[in-house]
N, C-alpha and C positions, 0 to 999 in steps of 0.2 A: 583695365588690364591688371593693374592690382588686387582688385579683389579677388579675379581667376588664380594671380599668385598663391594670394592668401590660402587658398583651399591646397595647397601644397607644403604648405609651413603644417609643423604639427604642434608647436608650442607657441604661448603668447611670446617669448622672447624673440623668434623668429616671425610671426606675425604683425609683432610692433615692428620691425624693421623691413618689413615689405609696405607695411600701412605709410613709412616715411622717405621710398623714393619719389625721385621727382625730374622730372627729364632733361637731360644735360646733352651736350654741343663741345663738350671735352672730349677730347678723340681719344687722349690716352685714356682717361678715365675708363672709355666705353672699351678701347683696345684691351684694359685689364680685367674690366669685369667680364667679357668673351673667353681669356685665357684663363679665368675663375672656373667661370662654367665647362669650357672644357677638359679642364685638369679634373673637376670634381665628375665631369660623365663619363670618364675614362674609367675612371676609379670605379664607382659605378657596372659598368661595364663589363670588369674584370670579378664583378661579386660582393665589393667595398657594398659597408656598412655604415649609418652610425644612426642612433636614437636620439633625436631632440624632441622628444615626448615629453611633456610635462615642465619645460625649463621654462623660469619664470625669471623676467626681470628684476632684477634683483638690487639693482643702482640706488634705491632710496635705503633699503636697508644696509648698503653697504657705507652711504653715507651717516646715518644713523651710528653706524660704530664708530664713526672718527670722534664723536662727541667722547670728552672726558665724562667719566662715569655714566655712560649712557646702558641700557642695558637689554638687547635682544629677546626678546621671547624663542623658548626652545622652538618651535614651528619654525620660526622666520629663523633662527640658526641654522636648523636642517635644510633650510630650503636655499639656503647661500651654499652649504656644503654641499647640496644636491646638485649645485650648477658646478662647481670648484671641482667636484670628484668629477664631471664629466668633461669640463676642459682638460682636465690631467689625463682623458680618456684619451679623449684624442690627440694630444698634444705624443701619446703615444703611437699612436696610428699614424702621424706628419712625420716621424722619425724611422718607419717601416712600413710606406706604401705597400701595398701588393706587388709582387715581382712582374708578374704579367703584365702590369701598365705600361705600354709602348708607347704613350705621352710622356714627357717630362714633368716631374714634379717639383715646378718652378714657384708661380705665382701661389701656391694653396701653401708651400713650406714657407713661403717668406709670411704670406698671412699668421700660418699659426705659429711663427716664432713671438707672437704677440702674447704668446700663453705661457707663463713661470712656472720654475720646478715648484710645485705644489705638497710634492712628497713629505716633507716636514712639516707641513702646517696640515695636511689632511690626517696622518698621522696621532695628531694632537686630539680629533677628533672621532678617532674611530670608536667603536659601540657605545659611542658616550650617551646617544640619544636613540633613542626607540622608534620605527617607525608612525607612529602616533604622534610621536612628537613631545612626548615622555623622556626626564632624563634615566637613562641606566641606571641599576645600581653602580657599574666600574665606573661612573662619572670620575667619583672620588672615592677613597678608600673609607673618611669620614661620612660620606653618606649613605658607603654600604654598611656603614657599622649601625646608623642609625637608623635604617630601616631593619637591621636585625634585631635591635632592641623595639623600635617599635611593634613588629608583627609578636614576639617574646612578650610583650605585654598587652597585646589585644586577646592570644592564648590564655593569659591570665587571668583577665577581666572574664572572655568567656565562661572559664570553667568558673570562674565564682559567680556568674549570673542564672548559670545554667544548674549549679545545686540550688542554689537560691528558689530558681522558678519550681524545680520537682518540689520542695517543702511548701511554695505556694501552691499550688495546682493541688495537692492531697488536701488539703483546707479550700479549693476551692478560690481560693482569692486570685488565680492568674485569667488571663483570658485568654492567652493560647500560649503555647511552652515553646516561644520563639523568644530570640533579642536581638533588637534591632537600633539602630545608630540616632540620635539625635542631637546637633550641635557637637558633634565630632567627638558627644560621648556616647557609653554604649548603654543602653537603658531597658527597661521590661514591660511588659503590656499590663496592666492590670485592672480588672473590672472596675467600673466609676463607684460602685456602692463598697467595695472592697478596701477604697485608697488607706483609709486608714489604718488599714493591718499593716502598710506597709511602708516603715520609716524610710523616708529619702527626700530628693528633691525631685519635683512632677514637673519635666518638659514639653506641657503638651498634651493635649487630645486626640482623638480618633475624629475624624469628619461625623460619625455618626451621635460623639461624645456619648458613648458606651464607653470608653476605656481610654484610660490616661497611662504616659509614656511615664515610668518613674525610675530615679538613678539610686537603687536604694546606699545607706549610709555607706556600708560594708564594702563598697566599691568607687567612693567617691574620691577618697586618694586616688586608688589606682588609675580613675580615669584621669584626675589630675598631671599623672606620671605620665600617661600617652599625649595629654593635650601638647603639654613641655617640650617632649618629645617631637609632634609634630611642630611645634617652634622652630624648634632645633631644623628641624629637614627642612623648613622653609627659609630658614637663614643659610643655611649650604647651599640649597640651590640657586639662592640668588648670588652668593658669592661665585658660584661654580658661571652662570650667567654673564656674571661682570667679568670674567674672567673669559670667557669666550667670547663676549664681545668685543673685549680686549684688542686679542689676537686676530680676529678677523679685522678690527681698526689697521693693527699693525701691518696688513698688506690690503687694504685697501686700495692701494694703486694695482696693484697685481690682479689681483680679483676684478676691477672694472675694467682691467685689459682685456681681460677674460671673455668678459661678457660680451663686448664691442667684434671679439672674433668668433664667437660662439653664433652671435646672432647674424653675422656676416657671411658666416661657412653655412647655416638653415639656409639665408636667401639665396647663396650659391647652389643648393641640394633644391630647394624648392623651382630653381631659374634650370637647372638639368632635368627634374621629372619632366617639369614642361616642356623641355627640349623634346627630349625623348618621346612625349604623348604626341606631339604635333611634327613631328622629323624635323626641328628648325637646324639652319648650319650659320654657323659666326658668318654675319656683313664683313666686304672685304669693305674697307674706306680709304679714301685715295687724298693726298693732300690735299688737293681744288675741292673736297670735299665734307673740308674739316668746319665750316661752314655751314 
């Protein structure tokens, strides 16, 4: 019977919570989760919506941020705020049912009262992180600074790789009048019997060792100046990291409230399709049968 559930959940967070009932002899228990299911096939009924596509359990990395200096990877950030932005979905949906629902919306409001104003702390987080899982530039204001200096200096590097390679190519000594990246500097192709015309420092061959990768002199500050640079954005973002994971520590209880009702309302929505596919109607249970 679970498993049939499971094909009705559409996220692992509401799949782990069908994979963990287990059968009970509590009358109220079963009395409440009947008034679940038919508050949520009302709803339903009348048009009611909601997406648990994609929501993932999230309980380990929420425990992960209570650690002092502990620190989230942006993916696993996103995918806490993924869950967070959508209890505050619904959490708005609990506060304006649909009007046409001629059930009362008893037992599913006192559920999602389980879910915090979140407004302030999603806020914190808006276009911080890129769907990829990438931070923004509006992370910080310092990281957009430093990504403007850095692309400012890849511009730079370019155009002095690229007169470089046309004086080489007229002489013959490049092997094709591209530039391309090695060890996060930017370097030039140049024939193997060549190397010598061309002072710098050699990153490297070609598989075919025809042509070696070299950072000529004229550009080795300046690559200098990007590596630095990219320093710089790697210490930002971790700081920007520690910083989010921070804040996600600091409601840490809020957020696994969250989860707990999120993953409650799928089994609820998963226990109604079925309803609905199979015409089931709530057991009446009589006290002598609470047994």
């Amino acid at each position: 019977m679970r498993e049939v559930l499971r094909g009705y959940a559409s996220s692992p967070l509401g799949q782990a919570r069908i994979g963990s009932l287990a059968p009970s002899t509590d009358q109220d228990w079963i009395e409440h989760q009947q008034q679940l299911t038919s508050e949520i096939r009302e709803f339903r009924r009348v048009g009611g919506h909601f997406d648990f596509s994609g929501l993932l359990d999230i309980n380990k990395l929420v425990e992960k941020s209570r650690i002092g200096g502990a620190t989230l990877e942006t993916t696993e950030i996103r995918d806490v705020i993924q869950v967070v932005d959508r209890a505050a979905e619904w959490r708005g949906i609990s506060f304006s049912p649909p009007a046409a629902m001629k059930a009362e919306w008893k037992a599913v409001a006192q559920l999602s009262a389980g879910i915090s104003d979140f407004a302030d702390f999603l806020h914190a987080f808006r276009n911080k992180i890129l769907p990829d899982g990438t931070l923004d530039d509006r992370a910080s204001s310092e990281l957009a600074r430093i990504r403007r200096e850095m692309e400012k200096q890849r511009r730079l590097i370019q155009q002095s790789l690229q007169g470089y390679l046309r004086r080489l190519a007229e002489g013959g000594a490049a092997q094709d009048e591209l530039i391309t990246i090695r060890g996060e500097r930017f370097v030039i192709p140049v024939k193997i019997e060549q190397k010598r015309r061309v002072q710098g420092v050699v990153h490297g061959a070609s598989s075919s060792g025809q042509t070696v990768f070299v950072e000529p002199l004229e550009t080795i500050e300046q690559n200098n100046e990007l590596v630095r640079l990219l320093d710089e954005e790697q210490a930002e973002i971790h700081r920007i990291l520690l910083e989010m994971t921070r804040r996600i520590g600091e409601h840490a209880d809020a957020i696994a409230a969250a989860v707990e009702t999120l993953s409650e309302l799928e089994l609820q929505f998963a226990k109604a399709r079925f309803a609905e596919d199979y015409s089931c109607i709530p057991v009446q249970l009589h006290a002598d049968e609470k047994n």
